[in-house]
PyMOL Python script that loads the backbone (N, CA, C, O; Angstrom):
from pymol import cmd

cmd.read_pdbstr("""\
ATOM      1  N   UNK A   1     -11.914  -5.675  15.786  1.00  0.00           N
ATOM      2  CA  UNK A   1     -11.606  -7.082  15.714  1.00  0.00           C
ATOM      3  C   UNK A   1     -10.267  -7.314  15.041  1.00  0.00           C
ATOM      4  O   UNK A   1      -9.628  -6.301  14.758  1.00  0.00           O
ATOM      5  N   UNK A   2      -9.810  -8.351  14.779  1.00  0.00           N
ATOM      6  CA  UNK A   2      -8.514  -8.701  14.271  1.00  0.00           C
ATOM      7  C   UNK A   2      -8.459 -10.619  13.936  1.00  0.00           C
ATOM      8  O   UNK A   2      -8.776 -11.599  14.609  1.00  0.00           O
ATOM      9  N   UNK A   3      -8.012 -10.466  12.862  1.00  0.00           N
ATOM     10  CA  UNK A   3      -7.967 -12.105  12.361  1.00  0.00           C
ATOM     11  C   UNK A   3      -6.466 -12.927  12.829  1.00  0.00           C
ATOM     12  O   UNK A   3      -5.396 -12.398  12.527  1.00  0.00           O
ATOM     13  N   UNK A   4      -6.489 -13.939  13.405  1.00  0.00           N
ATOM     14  CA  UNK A   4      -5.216 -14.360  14.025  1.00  0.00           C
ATOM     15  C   UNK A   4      -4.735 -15.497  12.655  1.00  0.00           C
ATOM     16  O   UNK A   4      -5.481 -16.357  12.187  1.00  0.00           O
ATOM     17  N   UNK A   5      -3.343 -15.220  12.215  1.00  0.00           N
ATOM     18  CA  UNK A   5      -2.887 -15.640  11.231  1.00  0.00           C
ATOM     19  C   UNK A   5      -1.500 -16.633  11.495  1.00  0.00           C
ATOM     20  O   UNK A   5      -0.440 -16.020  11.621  1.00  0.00           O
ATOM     21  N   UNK A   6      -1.464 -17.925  11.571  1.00  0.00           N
ATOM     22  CA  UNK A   6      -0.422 -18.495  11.691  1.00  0.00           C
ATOM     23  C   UNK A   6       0.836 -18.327  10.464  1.00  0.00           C
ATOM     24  O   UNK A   6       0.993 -19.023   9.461  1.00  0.00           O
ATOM     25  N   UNK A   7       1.747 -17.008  10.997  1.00  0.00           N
ATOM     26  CA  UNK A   7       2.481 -17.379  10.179  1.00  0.00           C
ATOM     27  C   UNK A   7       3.657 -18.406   9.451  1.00  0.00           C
ATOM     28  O   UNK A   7       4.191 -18.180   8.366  1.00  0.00           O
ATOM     29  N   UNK A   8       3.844 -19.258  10.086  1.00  0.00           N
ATOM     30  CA  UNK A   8       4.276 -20.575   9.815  1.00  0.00           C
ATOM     31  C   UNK A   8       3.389 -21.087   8.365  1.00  0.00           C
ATOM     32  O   UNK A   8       3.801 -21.694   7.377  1.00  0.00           O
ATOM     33  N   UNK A   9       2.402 -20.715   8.606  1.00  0.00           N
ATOM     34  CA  UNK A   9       1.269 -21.433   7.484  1.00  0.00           C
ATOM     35  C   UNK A   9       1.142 -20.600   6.224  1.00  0.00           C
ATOM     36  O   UNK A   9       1.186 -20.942   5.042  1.00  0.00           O
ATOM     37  N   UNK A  10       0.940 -19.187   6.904  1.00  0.00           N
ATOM     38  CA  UNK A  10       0.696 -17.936   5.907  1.00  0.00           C
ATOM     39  C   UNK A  10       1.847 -16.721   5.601  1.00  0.00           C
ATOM     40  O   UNK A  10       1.410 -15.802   4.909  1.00  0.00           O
ATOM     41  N   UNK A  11       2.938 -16.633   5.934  1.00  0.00           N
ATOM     42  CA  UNK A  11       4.108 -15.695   5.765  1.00  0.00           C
ATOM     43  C   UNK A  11       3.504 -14.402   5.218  1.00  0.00           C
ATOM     44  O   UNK A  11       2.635 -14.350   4.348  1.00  0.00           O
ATOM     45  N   UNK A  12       4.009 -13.483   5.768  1.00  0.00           N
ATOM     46  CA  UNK A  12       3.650 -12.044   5.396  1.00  0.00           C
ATOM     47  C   UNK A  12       4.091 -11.961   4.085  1.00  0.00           C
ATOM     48  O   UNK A  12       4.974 -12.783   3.840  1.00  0.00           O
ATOM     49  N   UNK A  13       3.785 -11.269   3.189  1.00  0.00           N
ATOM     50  CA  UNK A  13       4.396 -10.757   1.919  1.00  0.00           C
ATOM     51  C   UNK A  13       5.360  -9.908   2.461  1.00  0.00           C
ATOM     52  O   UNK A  13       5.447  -9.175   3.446  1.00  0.00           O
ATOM     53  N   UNK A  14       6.557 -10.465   0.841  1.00  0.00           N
ATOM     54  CA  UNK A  14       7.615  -9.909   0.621  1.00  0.00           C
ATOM     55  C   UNK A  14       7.338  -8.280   0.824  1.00  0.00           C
ATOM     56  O   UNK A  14       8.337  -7.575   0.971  1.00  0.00           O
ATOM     57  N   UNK A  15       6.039  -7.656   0.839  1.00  0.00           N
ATOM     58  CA  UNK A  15       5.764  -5.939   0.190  1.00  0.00           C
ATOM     59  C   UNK A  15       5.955  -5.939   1.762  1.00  0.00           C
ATOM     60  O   UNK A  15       6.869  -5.325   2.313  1.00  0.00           O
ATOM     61  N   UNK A  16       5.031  -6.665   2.410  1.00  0.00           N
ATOM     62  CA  UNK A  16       4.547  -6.464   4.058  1.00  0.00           C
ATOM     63  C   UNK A  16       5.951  -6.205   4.845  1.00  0.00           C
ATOM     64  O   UNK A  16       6.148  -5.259   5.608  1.00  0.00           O
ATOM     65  N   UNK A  17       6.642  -6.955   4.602  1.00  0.00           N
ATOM     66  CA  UNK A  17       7.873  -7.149   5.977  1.00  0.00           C
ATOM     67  C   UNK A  17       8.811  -6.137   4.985  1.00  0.00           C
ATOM     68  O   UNK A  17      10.001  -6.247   5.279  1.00  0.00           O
ATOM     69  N   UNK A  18       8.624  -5.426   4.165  1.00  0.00           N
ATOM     70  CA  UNK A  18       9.760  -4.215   3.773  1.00  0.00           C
ATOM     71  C   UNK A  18       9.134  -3.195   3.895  1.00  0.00           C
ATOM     72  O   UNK A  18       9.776  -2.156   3.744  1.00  0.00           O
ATOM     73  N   UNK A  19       7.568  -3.084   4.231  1.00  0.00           N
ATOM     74  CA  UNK A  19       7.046  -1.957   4.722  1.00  0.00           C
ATOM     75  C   UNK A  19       7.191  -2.174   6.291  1.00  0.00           C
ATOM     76  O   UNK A  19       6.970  -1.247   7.070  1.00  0.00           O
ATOM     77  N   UNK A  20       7.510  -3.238   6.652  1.00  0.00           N
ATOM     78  CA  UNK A  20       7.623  -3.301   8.198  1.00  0.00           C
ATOM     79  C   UNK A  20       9.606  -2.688   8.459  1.00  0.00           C
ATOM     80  O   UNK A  20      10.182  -1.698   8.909  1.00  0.00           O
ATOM     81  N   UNK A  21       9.835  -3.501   8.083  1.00  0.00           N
ATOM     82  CA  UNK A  21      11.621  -2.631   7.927  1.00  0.00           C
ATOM     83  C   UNK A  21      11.798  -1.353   7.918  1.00  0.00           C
ATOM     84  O   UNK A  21      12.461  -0.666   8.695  1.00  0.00           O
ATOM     85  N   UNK A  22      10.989  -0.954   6.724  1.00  0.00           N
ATOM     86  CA  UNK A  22      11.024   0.840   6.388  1.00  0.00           C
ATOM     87  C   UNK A  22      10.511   0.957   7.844  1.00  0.00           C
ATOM     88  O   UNK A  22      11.390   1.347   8.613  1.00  0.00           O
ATOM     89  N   UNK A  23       9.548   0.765   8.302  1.00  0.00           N
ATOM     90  CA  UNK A  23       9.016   1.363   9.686  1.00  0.00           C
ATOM     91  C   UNK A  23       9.624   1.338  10.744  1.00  0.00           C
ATOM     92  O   UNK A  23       9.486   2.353  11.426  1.00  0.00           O
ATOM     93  N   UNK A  24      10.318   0.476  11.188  1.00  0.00           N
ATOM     94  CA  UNK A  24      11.654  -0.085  12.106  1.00  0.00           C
ATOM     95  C   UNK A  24      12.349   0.985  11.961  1.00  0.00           C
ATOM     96  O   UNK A  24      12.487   1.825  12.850  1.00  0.00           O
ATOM     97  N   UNK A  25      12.989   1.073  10.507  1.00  0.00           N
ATOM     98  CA  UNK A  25      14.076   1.725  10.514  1.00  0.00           C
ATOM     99  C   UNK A  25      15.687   1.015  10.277  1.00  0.00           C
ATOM    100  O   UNK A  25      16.675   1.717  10.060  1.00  0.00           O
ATOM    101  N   UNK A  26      15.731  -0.529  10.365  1.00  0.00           N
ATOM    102  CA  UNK A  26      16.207  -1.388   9.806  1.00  0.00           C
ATOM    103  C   UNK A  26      15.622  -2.932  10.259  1.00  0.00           C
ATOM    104  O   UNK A  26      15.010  -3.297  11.263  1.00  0.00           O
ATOM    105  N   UNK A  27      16.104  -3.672   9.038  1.00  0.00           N
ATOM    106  CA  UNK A  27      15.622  -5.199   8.913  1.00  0.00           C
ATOM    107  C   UNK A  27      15.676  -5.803  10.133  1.00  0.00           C
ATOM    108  O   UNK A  27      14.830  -6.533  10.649  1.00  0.00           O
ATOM    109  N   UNK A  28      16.920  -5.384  10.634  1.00  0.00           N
ATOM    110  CA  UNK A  28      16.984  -6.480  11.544  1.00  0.00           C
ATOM    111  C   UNK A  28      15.997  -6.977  12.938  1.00  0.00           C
ATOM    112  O   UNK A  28      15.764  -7.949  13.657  1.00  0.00           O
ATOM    113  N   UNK A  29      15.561  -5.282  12.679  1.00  0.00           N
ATOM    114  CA  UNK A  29      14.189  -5.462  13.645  1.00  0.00           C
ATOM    115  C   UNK A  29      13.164  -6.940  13.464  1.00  0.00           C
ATOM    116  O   UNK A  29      12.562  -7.517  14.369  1.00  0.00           O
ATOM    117  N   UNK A  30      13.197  -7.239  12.253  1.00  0.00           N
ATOM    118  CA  UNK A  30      12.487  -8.468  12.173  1.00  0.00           C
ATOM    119  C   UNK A  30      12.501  -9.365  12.433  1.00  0.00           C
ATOM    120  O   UNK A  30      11.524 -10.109  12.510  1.00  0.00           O
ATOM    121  N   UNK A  31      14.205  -9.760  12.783  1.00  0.00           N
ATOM    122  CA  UNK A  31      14.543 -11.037  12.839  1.00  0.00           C
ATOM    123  C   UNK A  31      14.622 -11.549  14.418  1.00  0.00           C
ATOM    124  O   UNK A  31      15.025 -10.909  15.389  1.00  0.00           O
ATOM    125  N   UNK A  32      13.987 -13.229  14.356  1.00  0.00           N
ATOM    126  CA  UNK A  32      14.017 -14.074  15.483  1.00  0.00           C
ATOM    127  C   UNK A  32      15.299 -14.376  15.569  1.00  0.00           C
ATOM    128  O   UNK A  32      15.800 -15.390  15.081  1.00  0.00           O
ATOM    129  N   UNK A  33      15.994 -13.366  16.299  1.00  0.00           N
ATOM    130  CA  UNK A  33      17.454 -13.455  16.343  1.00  0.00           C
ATOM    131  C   UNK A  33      17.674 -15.012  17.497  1.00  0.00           C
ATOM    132  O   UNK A  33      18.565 -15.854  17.384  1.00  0.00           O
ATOM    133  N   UNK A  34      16.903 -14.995  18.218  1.00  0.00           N
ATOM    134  CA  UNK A  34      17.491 -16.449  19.121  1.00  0.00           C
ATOM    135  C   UNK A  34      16.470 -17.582  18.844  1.00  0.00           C
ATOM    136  O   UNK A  34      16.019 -18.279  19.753  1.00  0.00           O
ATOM    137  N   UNK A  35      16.118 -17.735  17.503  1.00  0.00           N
ATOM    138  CA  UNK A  35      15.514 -19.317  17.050  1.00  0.00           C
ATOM    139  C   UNK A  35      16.662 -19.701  16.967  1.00  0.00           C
ATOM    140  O   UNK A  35      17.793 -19.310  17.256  1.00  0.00           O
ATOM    141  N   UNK A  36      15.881 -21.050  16.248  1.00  0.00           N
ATOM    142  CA  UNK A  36      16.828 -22.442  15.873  1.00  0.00           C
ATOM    143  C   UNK A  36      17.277 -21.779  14.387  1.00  0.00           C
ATOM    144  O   UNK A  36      18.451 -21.533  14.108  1.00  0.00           O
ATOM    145  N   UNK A  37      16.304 -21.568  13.614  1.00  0.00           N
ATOM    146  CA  UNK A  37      16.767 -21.009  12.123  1.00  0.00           C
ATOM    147  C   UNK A  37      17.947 -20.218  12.251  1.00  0.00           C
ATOM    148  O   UNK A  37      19.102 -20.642  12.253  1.00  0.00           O
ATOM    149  N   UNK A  38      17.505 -18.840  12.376  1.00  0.00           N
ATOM    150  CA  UNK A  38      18.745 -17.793  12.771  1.00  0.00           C
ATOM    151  C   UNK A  38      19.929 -18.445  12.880  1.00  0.00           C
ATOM    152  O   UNK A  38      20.733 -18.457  11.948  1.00  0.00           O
ATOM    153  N   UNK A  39      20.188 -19.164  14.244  1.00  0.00           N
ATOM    154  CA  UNK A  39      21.419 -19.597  14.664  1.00  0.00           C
ATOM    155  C   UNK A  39      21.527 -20.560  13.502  1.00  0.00           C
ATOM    156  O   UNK A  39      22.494 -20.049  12.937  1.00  0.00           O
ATOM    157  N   UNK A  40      21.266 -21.389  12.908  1.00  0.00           N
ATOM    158  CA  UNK A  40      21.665 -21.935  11.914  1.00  0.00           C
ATOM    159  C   UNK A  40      22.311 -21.733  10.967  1.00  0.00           C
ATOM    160  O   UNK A  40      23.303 -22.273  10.477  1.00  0.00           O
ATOM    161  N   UNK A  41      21.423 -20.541  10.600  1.00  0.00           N
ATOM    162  CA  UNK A  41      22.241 -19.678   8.752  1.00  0.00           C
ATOM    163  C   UNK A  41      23.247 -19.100   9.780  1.00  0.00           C
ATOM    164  O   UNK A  41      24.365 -19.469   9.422  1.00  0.00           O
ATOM    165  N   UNK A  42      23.348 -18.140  11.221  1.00  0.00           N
ATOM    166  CA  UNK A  42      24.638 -17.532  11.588  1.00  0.00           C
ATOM    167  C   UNK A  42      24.196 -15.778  10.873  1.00  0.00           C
ATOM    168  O   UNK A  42      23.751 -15.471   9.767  1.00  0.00           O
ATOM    169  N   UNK A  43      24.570 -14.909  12.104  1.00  0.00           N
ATOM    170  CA  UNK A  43      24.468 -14.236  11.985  1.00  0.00           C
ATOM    171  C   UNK A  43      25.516 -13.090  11.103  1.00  0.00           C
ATOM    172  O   UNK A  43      25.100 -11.980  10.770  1.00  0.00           O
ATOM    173  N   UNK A  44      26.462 -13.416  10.900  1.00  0.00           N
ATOM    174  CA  UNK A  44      27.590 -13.182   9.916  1.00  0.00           C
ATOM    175  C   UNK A  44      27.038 -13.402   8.311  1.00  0.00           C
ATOM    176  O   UNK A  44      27.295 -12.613   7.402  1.00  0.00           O
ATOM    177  N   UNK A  45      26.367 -14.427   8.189  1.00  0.00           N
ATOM    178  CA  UNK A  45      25.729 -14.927   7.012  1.00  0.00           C
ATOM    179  C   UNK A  45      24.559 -13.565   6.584  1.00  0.00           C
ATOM    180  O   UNK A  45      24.663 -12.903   5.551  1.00  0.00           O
ATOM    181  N   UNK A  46      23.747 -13.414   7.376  1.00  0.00           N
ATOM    182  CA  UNK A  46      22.738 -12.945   7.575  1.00  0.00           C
ATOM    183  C   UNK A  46      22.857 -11.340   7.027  1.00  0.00           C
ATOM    184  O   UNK A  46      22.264 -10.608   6.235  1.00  0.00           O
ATOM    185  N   UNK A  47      23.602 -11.294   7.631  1.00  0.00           N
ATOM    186  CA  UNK A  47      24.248  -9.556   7.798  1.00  0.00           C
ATOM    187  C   UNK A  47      24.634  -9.647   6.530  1.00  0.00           C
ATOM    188  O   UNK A  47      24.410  -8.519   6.090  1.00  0.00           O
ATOM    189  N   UNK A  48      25.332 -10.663   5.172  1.00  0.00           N
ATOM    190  CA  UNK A  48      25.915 -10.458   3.932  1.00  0.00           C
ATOM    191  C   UNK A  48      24.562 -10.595   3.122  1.00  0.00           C
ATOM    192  O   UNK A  48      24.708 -10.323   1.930  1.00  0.00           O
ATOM    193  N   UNK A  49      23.904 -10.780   3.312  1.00  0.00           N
ATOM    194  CA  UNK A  49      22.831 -10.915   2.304  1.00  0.00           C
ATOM    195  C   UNK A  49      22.103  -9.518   2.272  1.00  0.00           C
ATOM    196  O   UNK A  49      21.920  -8.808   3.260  1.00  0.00           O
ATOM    197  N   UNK A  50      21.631  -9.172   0.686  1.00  0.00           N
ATOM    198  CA  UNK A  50      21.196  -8.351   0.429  1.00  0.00           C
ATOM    199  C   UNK A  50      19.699  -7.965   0.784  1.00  0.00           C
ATOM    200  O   UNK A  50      18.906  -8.865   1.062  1.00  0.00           O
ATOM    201  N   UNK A  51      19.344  -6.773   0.777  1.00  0.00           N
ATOM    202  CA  UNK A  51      17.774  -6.818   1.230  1.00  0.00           C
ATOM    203  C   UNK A  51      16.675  -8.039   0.706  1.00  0.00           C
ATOM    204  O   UNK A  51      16.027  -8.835   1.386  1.00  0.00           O
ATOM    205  N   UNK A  52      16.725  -7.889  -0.510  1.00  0.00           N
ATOM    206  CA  UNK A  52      15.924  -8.843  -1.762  1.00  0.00           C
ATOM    207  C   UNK A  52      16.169 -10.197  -0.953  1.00  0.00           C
ATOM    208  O   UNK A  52      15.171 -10.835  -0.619  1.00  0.00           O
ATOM    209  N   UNK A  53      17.573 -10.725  -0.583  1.00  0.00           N
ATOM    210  CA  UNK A  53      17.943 -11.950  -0.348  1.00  0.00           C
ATOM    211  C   UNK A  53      16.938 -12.309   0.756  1.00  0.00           C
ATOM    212  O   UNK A  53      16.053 -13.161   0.680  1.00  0.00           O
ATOM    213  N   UNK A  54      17.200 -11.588   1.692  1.00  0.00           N
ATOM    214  CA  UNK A  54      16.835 -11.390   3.262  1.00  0.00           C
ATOM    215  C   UNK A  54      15.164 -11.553   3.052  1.00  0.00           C
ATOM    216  O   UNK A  54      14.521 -12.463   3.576  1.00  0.00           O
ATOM    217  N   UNK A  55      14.580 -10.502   2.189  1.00  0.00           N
ATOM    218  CA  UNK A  55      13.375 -10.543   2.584  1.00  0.00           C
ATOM    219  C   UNK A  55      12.503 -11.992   1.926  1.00  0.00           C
ATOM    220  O   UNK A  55      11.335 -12.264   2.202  1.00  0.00           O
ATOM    221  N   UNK A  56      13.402 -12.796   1.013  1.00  0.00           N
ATOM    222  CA  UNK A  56      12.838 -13.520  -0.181  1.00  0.00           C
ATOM    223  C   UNK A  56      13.284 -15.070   1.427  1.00  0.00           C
ATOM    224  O   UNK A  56      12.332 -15.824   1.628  1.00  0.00           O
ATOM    225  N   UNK A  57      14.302 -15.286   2.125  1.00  0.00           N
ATOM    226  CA  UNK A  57      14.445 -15.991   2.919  1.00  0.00           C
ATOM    227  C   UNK A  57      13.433 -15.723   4.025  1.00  0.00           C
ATOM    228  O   UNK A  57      13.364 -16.671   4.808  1.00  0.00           O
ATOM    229  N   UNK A  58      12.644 -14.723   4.307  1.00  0.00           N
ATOM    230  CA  UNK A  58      11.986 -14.550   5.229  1.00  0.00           C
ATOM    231  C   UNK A  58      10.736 -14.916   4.706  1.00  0.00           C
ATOM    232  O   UNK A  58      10.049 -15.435   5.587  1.00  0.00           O
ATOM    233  N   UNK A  59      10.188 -14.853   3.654  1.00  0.00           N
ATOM    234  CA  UNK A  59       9.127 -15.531   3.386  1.00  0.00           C
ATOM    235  C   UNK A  59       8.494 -17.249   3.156  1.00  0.00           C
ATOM    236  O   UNK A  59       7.448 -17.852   3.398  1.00  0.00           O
ATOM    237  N   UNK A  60      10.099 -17.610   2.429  1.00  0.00           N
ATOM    238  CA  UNK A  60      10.249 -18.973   2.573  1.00  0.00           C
ATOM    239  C   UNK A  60      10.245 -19.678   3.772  1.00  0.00           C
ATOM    240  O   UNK A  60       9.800 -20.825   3.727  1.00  0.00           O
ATOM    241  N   UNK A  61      10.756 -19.121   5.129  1.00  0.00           N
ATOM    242  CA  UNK A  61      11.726 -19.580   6.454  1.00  0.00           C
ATOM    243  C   UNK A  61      11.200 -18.669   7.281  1.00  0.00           C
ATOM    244  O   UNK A  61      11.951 -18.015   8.004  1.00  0.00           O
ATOM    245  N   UNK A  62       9.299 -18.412   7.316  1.00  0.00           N
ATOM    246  CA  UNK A  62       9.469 -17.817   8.329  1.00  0.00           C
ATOM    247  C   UNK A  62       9.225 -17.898   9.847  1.00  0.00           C
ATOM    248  O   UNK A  62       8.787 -17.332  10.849  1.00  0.00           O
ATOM    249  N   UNK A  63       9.693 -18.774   9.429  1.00  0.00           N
ATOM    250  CA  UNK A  63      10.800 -18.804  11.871  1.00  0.00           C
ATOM    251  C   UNK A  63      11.373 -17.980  11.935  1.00  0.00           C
ATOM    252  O   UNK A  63      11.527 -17.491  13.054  1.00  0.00           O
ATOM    253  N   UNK A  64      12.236 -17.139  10.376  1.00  0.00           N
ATOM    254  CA  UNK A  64      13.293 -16.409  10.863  1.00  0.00           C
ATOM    255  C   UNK A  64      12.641 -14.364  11.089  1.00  0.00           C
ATOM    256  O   UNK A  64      13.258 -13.311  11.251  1.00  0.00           O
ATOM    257  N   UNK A  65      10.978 -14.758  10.959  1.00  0.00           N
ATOM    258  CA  UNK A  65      10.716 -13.378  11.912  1.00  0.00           C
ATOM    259  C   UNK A  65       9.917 -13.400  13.169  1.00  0.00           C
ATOM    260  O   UNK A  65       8.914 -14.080  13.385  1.00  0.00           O
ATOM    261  N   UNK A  66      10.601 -12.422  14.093  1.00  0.00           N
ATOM    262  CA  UNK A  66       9.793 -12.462  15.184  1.00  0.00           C
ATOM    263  C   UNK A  66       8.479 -12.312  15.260  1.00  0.00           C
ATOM    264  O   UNK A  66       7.734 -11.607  14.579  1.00  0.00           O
ATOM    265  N   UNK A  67       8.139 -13.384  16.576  1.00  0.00           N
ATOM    266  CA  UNK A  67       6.717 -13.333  16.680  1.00  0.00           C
ATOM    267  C   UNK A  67       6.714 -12.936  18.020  1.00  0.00           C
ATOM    268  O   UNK A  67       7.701 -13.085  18.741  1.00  0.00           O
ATOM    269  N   UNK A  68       5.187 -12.213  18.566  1.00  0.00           N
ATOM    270  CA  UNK A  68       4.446 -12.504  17.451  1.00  0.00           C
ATOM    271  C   UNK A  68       4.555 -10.862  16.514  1.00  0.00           C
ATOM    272  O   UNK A  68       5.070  -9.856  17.001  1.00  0.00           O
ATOM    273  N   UNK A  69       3.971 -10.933  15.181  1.00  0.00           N
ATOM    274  CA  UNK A  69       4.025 -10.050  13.927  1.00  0.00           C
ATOM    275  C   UNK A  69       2.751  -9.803  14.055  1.00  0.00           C
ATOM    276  O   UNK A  69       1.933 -10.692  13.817  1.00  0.00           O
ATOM    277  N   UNK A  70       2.266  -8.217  14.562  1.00  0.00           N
ATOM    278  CA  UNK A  70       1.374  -8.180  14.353  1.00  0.00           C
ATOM    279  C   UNK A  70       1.300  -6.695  13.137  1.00  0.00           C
ATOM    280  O   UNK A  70       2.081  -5.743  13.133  1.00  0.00           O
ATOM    281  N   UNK A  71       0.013  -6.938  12.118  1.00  0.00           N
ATOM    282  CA  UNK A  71      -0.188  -5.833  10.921  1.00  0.00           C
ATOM    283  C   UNK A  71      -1.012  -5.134  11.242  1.00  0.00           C
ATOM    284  O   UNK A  71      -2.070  -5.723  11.461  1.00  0.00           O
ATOM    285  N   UNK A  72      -1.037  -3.810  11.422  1.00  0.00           N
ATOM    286  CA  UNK A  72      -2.461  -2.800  11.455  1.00  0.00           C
ATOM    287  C   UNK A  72      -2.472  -2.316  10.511  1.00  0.00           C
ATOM    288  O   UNK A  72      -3.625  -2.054  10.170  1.00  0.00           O
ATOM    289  N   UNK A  73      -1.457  -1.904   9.552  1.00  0.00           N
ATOM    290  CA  UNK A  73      -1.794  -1.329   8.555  1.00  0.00           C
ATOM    291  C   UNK A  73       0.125  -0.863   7.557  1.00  0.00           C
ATOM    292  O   UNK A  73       1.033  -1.485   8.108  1.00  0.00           O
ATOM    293  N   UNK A  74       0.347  -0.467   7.026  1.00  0.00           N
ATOM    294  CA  UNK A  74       1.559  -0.227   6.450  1.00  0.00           C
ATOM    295  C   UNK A  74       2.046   0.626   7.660  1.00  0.00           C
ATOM    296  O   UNK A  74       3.186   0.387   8.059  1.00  0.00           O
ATOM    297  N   UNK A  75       1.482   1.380   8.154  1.00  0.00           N
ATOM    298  CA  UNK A  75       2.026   2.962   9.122  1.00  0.00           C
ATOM    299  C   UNK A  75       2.551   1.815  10.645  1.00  0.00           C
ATOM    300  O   UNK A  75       3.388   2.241  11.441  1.00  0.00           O
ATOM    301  N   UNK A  76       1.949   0.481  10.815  1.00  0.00           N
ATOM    302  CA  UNK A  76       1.606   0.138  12.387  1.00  0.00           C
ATOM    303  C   UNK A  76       1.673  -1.441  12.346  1.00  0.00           C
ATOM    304  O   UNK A  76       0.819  -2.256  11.999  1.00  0.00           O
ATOM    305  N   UNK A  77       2.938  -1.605  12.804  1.00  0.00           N
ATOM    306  CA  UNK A  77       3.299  -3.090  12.835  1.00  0.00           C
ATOM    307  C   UNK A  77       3.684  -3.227  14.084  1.00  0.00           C
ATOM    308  O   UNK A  77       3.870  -2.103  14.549  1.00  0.00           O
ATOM    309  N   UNK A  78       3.923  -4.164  14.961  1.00  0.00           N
ATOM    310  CA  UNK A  78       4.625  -4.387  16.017  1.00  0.00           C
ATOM    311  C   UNK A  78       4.928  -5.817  16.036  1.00  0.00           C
ATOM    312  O   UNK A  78       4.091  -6.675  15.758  1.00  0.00           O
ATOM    313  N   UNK A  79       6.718  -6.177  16.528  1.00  0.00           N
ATOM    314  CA  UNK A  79       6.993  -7.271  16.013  1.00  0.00           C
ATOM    315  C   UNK A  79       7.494  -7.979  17.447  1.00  0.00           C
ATOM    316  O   UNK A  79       7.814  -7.051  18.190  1.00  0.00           O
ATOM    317  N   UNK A  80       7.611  -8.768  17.861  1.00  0.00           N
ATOM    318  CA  UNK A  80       8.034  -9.395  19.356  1.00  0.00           C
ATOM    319  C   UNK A  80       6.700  -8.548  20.496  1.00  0.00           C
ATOM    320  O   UNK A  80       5.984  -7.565  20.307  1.00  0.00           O
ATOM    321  N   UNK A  81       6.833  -9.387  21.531  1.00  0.00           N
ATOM    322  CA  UNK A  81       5.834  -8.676  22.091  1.00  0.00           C
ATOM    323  C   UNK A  81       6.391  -8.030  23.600  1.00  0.00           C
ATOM    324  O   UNK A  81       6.992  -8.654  24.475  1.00  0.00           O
ATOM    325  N   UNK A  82       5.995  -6.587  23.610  1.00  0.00           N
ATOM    326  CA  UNK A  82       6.556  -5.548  24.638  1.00  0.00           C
ATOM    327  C   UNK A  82       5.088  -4.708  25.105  1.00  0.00           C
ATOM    328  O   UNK A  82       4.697  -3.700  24.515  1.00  0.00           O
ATOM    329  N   UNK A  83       4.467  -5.255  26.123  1.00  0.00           N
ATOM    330  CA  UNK A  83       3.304  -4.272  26.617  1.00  0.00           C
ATOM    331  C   UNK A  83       3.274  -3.438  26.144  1.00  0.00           C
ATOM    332  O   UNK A  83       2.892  -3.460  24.974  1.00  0.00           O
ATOM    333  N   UNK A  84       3.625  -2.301  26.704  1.00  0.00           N
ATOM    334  CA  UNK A  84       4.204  -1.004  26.649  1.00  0.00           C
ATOM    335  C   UNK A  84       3.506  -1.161  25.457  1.00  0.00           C
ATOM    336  O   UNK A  84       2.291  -1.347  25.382  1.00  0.00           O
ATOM    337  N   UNK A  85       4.619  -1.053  24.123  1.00  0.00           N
ATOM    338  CA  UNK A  85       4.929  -0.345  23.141  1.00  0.00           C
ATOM    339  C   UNK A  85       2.894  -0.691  22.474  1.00  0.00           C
ATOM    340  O   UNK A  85       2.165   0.185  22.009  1.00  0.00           O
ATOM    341  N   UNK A  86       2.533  -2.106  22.663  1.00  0.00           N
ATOM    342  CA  UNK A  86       1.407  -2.886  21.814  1.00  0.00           C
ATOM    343  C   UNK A  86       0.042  -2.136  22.479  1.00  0.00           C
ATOM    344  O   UNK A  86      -1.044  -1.992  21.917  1.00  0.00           O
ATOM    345  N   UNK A  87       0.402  -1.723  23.774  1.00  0.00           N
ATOM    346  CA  UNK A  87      -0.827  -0.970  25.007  1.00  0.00           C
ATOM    347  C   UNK A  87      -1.034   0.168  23.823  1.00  0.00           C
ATOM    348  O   UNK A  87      -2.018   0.166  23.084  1.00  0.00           O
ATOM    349  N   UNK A  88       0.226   1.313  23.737  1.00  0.00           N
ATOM    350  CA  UNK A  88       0.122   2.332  23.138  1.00  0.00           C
ATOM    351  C   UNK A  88      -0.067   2.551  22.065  1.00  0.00           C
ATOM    352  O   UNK A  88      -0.053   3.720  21.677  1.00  0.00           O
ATOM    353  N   UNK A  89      -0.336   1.395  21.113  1.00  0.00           N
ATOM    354  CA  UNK A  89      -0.649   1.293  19.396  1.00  0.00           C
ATOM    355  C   UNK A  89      -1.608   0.967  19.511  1.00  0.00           C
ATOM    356  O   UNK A  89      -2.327   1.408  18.614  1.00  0.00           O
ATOM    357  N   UNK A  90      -2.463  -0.075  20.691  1.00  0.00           N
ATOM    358  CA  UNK A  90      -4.024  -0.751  20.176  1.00  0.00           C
ATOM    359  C   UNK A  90      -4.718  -0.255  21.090  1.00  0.00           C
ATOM    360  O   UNK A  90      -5.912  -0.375  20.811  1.00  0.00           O
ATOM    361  N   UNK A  91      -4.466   0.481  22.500  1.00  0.00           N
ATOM    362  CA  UNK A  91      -5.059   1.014  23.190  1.00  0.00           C
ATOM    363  C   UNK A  91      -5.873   2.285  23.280  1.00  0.00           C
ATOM    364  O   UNK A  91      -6.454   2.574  24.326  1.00  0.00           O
TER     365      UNK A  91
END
""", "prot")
cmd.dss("prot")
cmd.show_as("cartoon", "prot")
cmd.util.cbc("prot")
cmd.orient("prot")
C-alpha cells in the first residue's frame, strides 16, 4: 500500500529531499524546473544559492519540487513521472 500525500500541504523534510539529492546525484534533479515558482526566482538565482539555502526554499515553496515525489524509503525516491524508470522500482 502507499499513503498519497499532498505536498503543497505537507512538504518533504529538509533530511528527505537531501537524501533524495544524495540519490540523484545532484539537487537539481528536484527541481520543477518549468513552474511558475522556478521561473520566478530564475534559474541563475537558483544555481547561487547554497545547498542549506536551496533545500530550506524547497520546503517553504514547495512548487519548486517536482511532482509527482514519490518516497520508498531513503535508498528509493522517484521524482517527475517516467514509466519506465517507476515500472522498475515498484514493479
Amino acid at each position: 500500500g502507499f499513503e498519497l500525500i499532498d505536498i503543497l500541504k505537507l512538504p518533504p523534510s529538509k533530511e528527505m529531499l537531501i537524501s533524495a539529492a544524495e540519490l540523484y546525484g545532484d539537487r537539481k534533479y528536484l527541481l520543477n524546473t518549468s513552474g511558475v515558482m522556478y521561473r520566478s526566482i530564475g534559474s541563475e538565482n537558483v544555481k547561487k544559492m547554497t545547498d542549506n539555502e536551496l533545500f530550506e526554499k524547497l520546503c517553504i515553496e514547495p512548487r519548486l519540487i517536482k511532482r509527482p515525489f514519490l518516497y520508498k524509503s531513503n535508498k528509493c525516491f522517484l521524482l517527475g513521472f517516467k514509466e519506465d524508470k517507476w515500472a522498475e522500482k515498484l514493479l
